[in-house]
C-alpha positions as CSV (number, residue, x, y, z in Angstrom):
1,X,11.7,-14.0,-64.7
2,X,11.3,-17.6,-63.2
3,X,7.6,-19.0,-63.3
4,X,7.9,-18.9,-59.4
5,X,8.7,-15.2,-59.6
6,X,5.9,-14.7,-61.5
7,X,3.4,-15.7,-59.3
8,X,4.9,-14.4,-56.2
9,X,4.9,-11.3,-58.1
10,X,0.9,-11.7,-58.8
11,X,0.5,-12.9,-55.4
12,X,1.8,-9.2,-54.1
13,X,-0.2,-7.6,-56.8
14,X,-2.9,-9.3,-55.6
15,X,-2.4,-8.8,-51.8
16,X,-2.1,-5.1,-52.6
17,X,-5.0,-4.5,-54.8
18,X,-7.1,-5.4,-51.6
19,X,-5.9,-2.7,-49.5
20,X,-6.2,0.1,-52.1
21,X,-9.8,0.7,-51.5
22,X,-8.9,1.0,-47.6
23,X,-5.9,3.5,-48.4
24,X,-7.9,5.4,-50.7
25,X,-10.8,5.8,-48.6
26,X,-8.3,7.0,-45.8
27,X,-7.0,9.7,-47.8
28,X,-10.3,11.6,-49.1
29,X,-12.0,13.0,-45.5
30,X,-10.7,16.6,-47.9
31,X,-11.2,16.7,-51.3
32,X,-8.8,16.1,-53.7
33,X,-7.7,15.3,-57.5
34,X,-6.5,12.0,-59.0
35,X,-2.2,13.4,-59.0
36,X,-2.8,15.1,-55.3
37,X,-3.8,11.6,-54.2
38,X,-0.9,9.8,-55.8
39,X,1.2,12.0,-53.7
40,X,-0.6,12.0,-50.7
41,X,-0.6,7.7,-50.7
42,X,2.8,7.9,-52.0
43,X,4.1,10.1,-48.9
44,X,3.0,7.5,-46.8
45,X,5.2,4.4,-48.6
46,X,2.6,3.8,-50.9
47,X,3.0,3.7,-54.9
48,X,-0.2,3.8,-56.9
49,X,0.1,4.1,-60.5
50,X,-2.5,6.1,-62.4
51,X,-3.8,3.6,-64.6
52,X,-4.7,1.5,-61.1
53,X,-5.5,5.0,-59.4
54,X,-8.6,6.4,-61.5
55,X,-10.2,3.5,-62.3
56,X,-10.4,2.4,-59.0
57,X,-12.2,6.3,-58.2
58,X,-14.5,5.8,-61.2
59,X,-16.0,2.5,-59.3
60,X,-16.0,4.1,-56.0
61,X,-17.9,6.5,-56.9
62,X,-20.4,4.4,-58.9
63,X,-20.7,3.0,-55.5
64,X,-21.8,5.9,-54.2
65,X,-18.3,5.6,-51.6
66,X,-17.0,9.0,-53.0
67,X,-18.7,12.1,-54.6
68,X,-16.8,14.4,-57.2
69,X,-17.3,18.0,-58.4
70,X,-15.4,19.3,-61.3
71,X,-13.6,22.7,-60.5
72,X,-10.9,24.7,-63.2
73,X,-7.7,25.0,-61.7
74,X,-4.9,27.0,-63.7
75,X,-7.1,27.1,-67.1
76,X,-7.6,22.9,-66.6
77,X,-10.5,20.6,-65.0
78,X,-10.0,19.3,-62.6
79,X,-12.4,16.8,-60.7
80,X,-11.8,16.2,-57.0
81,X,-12.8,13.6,-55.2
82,X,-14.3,13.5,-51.4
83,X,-15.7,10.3,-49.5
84,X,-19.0,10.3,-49.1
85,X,-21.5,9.5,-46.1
86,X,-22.1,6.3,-47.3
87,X,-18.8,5.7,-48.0
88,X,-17.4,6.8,-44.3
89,X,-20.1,4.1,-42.7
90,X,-17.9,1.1,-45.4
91,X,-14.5,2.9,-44.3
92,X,-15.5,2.2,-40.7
93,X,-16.2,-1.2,-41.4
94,X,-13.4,-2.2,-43.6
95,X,-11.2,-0.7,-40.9
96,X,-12.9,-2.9,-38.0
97,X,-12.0,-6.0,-41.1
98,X,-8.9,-4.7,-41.4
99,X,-8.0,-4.6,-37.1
100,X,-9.4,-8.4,-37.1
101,X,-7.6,-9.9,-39.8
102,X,-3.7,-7.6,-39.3
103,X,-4.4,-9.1,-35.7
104,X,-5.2,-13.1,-36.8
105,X,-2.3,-12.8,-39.2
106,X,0.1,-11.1,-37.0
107,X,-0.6,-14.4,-34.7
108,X,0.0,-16.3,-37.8
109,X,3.1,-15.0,-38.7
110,X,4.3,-15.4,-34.7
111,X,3.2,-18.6,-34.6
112,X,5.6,-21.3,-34.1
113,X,3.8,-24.0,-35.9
């Protein structure tokens, strides 16, 4: 892999790792587990691993963004995840971010300078 690959390749990782808490936060108005989330994101074009994917719950909900509750499914724990009130007031302002900068970049992209 070229040098130049490499950090167009960090420069994706990058640009994605911003919108997972966004995506994340979208999925959990329902509770659900860690895999059931991978799915769900994954249904909608996009890949999380689970190494990027708990982690990123842990500190949400040390944030007080989600709330979890352990329940046993099929002899296994199983510890579901749900947004929380505070965390639908920040999804409601990420998403009003989120409007104003796809809009500025979308007249970036169509720009002709």
């Amino acid at each position: 892999m070229s040098e130049q690959d490499k950090v167009l390749l960090n420069a994706i990782q990058e640009m994605r790792r911003g919108t997972l808490v966004l995506a994340v936060l979208l999925q959990l108005d329902e509770p659900q587990y860690g895999y059931s989330l991978i799915e769900a994101l994954a249904s909608k074009g996009l890949t999380i691993e689970q190494n990027t994917l708990y982690p990123l719950m842990r500190r949400l909900e040390k944030m007080e963004l989600l709330e979890s509750t352990w329940q046993l499914e099929e002899n296994r724990p199983r510890r579901y995840y749900q947004i929380s009130e505070h965390g639908r007031n920040f999804r409601e302002n990420l998403k009003s971010e989120w409007s104003e900068l796809t809009n500025v970049m979308t007249r970036l992209l169509h720009s002709e300078n």
